[in-house]
SENU-711822 format. One line per 8 residues: number of its first residue (from 1); their letters; for each residue x, y, z of N, C-alpha, C. Coordinates in pm, whole numbers, plus 50000, padded with zeros to 5 digits. Atoms other than C-alpha are relative to their C-alpha. Layout:
<sites>
NUM> a> X Y Z X Y Z X Y Z; ...
</sites>
This chain:
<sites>
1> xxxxxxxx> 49878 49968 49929 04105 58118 05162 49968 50027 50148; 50038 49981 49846 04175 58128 05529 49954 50168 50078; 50040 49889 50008 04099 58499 05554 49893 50043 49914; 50159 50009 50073 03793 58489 05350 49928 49948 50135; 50099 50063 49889 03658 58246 05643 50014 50115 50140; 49988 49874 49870 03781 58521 05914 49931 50090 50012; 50073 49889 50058 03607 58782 05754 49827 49928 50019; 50153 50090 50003 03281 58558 05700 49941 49987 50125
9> xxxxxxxx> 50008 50078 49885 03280 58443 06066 49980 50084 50073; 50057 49885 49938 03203 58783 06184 50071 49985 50140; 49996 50006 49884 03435 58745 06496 49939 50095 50089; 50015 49938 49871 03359 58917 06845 50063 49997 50090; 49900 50019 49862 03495 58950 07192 49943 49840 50019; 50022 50114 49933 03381 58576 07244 50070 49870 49884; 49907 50075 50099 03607 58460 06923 50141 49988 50032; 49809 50025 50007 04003 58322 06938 50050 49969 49862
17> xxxxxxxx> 49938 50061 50124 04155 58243 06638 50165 49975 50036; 49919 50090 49971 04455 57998 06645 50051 49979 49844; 49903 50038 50123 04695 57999 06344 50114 49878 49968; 49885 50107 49901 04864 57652 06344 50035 49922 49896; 50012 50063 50147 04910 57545 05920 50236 50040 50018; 49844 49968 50037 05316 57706 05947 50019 50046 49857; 49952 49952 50139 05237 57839 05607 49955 50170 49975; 49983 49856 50038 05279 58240 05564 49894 50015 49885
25> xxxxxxxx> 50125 49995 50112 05041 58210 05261 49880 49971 50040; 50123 50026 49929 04774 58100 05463 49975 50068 50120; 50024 49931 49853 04813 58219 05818 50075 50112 49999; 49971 49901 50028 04939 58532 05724 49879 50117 49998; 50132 49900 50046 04618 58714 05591 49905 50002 50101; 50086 50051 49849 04396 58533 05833 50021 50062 50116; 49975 49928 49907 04590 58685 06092 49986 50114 50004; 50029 49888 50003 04565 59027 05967 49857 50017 50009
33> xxxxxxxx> 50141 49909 49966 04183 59021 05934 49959 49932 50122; 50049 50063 49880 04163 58843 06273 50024 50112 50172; 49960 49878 49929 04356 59141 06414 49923 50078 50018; 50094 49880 50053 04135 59383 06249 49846 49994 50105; 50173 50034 49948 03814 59201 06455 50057 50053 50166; 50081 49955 49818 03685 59199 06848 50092 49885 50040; 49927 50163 49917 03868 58825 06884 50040 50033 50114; 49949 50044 49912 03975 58778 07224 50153 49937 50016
41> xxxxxxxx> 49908 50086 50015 04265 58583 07129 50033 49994 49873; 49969 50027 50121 04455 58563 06798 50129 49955 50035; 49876 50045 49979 04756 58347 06811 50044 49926 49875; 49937 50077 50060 04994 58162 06595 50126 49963 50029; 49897 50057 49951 05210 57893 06648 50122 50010 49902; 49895 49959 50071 05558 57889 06537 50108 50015 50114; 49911 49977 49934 05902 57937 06691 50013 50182 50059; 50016 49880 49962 05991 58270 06836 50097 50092 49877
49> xxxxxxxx> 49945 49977 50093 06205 58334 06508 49910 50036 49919; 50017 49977 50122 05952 58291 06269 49881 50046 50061; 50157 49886 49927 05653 58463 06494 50086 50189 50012; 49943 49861 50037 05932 58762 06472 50007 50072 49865; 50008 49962 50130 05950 58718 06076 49861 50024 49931; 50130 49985 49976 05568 58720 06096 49937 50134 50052; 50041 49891 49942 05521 59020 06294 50073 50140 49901; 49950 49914 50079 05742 59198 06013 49905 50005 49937
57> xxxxxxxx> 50052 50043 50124 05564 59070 05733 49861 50084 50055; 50089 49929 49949 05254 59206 05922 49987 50145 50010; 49999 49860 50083 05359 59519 05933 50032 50068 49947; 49964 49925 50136 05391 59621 05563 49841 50001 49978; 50092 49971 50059 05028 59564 05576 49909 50107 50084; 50027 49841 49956 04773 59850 05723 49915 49910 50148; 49999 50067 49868 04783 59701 06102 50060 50109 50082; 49935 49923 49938 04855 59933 06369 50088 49923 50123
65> xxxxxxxx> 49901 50082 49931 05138 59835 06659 49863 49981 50112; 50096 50030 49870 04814 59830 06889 49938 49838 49962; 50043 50149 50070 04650 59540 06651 50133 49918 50018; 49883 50080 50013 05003 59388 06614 50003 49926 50152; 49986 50040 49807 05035 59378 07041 49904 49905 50014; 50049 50119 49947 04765 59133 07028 50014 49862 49973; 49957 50172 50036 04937 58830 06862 50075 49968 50067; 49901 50090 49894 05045 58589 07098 50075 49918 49874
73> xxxxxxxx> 49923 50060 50074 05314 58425 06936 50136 50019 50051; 50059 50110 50035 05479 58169 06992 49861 49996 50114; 50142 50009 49900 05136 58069 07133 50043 49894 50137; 50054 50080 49846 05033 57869 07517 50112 50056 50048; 49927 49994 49924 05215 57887 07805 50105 49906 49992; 49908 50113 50021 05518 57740 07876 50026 49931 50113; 50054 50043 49925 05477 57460 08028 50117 49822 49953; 49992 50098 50002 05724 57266 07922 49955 49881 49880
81> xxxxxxxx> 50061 50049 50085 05566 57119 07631 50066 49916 49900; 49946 50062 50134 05639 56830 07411 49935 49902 49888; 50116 50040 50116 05332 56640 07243 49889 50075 49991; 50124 49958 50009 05083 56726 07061 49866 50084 50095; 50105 50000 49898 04852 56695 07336 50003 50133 50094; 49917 49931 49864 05080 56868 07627 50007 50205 49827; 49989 49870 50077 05111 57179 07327 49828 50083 49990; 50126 49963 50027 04711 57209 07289 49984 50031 50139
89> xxxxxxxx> 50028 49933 49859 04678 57230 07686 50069 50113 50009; 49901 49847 49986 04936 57545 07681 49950 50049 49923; 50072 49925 50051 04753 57670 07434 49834 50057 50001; 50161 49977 49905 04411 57665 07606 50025 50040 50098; 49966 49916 49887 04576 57783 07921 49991 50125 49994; 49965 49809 50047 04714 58104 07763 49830 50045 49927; 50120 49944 50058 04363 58150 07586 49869 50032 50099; 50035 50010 49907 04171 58051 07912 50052 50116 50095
97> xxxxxxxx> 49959 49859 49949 04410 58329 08108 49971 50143 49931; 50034 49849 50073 04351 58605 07867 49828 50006 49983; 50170 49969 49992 03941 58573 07853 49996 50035 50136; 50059 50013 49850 03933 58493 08204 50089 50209 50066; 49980 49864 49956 04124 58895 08224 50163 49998 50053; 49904 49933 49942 04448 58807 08355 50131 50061 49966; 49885 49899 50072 04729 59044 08344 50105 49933 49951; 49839 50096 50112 05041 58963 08078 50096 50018 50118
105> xxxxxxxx> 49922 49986 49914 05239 59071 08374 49988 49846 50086; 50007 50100 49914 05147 58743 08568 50011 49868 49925; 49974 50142 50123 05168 58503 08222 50189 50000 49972; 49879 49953 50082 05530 58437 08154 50050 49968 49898; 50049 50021 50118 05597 58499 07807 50102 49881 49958; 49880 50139 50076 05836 58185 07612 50079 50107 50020; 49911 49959 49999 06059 58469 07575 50100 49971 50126; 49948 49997 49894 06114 58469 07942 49994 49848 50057
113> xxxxxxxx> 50014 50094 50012 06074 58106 07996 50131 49890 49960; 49881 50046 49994 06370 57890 08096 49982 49899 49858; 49959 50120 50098 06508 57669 07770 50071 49943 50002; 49852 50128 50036 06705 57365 07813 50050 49995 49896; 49933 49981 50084 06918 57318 07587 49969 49876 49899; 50084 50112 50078 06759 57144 07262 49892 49967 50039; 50162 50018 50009 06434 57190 07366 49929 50030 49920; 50078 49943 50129 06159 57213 07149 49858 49980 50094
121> xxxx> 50131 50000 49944 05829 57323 07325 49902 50079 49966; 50086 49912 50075 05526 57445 07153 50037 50047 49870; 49924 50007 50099 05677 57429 06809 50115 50057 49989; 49822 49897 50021 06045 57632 06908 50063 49931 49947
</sites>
């Protein structure tokens, strides 16, 4: 299971983990023991709906709101995003800005992040 390998993998501050299956049975657990580590980065993709029904589900299990504050979700920057490709660069940006130190104040989050209407960027 994908949280068996999290655990195994001994993260550190020089680990990210990237949740990107869309299945709660899998990237669910994973995420909790990815929380629990040093990672640098723990994200999962997803809309900003179901990264909210995610962050519930998260905490019923024994996660504090400090662990919780570090899942980016939805993950990358927004940038606009609509293949594949253009979704993996926003998501190395935002992972690239947070090692490299810089403040969430200067990233702006999807929340805040203009949406045309019927857009879909970074899986929203």
């Amino acid at each position: 299971m994908p949280d068996d390998v999290v655990i195994e993998s001994r993260l550190d501050a020089r680990s990210a983990v990237v949740a990107l299956t869309h299945d709660p049975k899998l990237d669910d657990l994973a995420l909790m023991e990815a929380l629990k580590s040093d990672a640098f980065y723990v994200g999962a993709i997803g809309s900003r709906l179901n990264n909210a029904k995610r962050r519930e589900r998260l905490r019923l299990f024994d996660l504090s709101e400090e662990q919780l504050d570090r899942l980016h979700g939805p993950i990358g920057l927004y940038i606009g995003s609509k293949t594949p490709a253009e979704i993996a660069i926003a998501i190395l940006a935002e992972m690239t800005a947070i090692k490299n130190g810089v403040p969430a104040a200067m990233l702006v989050p999807h929340a805040a992040a203009p949406q045309p209407a019927g857009a879909a960027a970074c899986g929203r």
